[in-house]
C-alpha positions in Angstrom: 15.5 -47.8 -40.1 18.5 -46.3 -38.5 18.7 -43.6 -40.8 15.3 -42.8 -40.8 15.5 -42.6 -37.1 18.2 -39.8 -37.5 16.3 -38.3 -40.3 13.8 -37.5 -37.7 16.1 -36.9 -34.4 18.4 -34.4 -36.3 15.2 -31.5 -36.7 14.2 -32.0 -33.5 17.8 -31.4 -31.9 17.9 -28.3 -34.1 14.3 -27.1 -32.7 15.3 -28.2 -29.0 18.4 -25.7 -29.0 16.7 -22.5 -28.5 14.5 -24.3 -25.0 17.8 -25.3 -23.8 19.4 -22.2 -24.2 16.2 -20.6 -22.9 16.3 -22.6 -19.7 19.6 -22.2 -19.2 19.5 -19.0 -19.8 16.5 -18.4 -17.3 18.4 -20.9 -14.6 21.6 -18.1 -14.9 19.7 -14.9 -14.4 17.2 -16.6 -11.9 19.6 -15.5 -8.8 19.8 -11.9 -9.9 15.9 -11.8 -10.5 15.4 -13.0 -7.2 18.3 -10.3 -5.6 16.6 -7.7 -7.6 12.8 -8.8 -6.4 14.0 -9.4 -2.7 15.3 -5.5 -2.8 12.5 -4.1 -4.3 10.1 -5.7 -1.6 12.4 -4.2 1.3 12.8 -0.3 -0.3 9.9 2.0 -0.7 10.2 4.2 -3.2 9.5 8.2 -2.1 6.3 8.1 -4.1 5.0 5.0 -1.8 6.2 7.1 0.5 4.3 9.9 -0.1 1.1 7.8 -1.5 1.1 6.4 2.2 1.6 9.6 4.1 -1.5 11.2 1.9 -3.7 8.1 2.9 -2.5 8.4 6.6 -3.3 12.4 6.6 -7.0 12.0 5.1 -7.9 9.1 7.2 -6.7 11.3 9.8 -8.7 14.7 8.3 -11.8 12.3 7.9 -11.7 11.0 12.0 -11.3 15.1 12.4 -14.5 15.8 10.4 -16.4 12.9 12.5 -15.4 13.9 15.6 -16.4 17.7 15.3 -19.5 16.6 13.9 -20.3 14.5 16.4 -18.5 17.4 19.0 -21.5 20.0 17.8 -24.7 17.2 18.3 -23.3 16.1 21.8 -22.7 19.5 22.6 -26.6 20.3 21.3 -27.7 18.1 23.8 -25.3 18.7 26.9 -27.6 22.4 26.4 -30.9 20.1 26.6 -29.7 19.0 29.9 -28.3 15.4 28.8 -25.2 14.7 31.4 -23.8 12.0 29.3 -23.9 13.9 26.2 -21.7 16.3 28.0 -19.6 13.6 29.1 -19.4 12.5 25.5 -18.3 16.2 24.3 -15.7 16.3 26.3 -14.1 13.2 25.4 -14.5 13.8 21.9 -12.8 17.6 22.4 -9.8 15.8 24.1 -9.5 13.1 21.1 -9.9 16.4 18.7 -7.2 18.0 20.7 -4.9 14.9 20.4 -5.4 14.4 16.4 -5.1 18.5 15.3 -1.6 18.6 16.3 -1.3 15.7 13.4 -2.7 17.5 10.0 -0.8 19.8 8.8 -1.8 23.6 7.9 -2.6 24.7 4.5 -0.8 27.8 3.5 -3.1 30.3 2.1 -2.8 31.0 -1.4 
């Protein structure tokens, strides 16, 4: 009984080696991984960089676009007499005035 006991332990010791050094393996390197994670979280790379930039410029060329159209239809009806339509143009000129300074100008090609 005993032997056939080892018969079967002695495969499954042999099979078990490559788990163990596996996990151990995974339980040495598991401090760096984490280092190396932890410092790729906290640095953006110049791409990201530039990837966020872009998206902050277009949101900021789209708000541009909205407020000039909407500069041009209260201005339409500050001519038709409306007060608050005037009221309305110039706020949305001084918000204009505040967000052009912000987009930069394309070069002419």
């Amino acid at each position: 009984m005993r032997r056939l006991v080892i018969f079967a332990l002695l495969p499954a010791t042999v099979l078990l080696q490559g788990c163990i050094a596996k996990t151990a393996y995974n339980v040495a390197t598991a401090p760096v991984r984490v280092a190396a994670r932890g410092v790729d979280l906290a640095t953006t790379s110049q791409s990201e960089a530039d990837e966020k930039r872009g998206r902050e410029l277009r949101k900021r060329e789209e708000r541009l676009g909205k407020l000039e159209r909407d500069y041009e239809r209260q201005l339409d009806e500050c001519e038709d007499g409306s007060r608050r339509a005037c009221d309305q143009a110039r706020n949305t000129y001084a918000e204009m005035q505040q967000i052009i300074p912000t987009i930069p100008v394309e070069p002419e090609g």
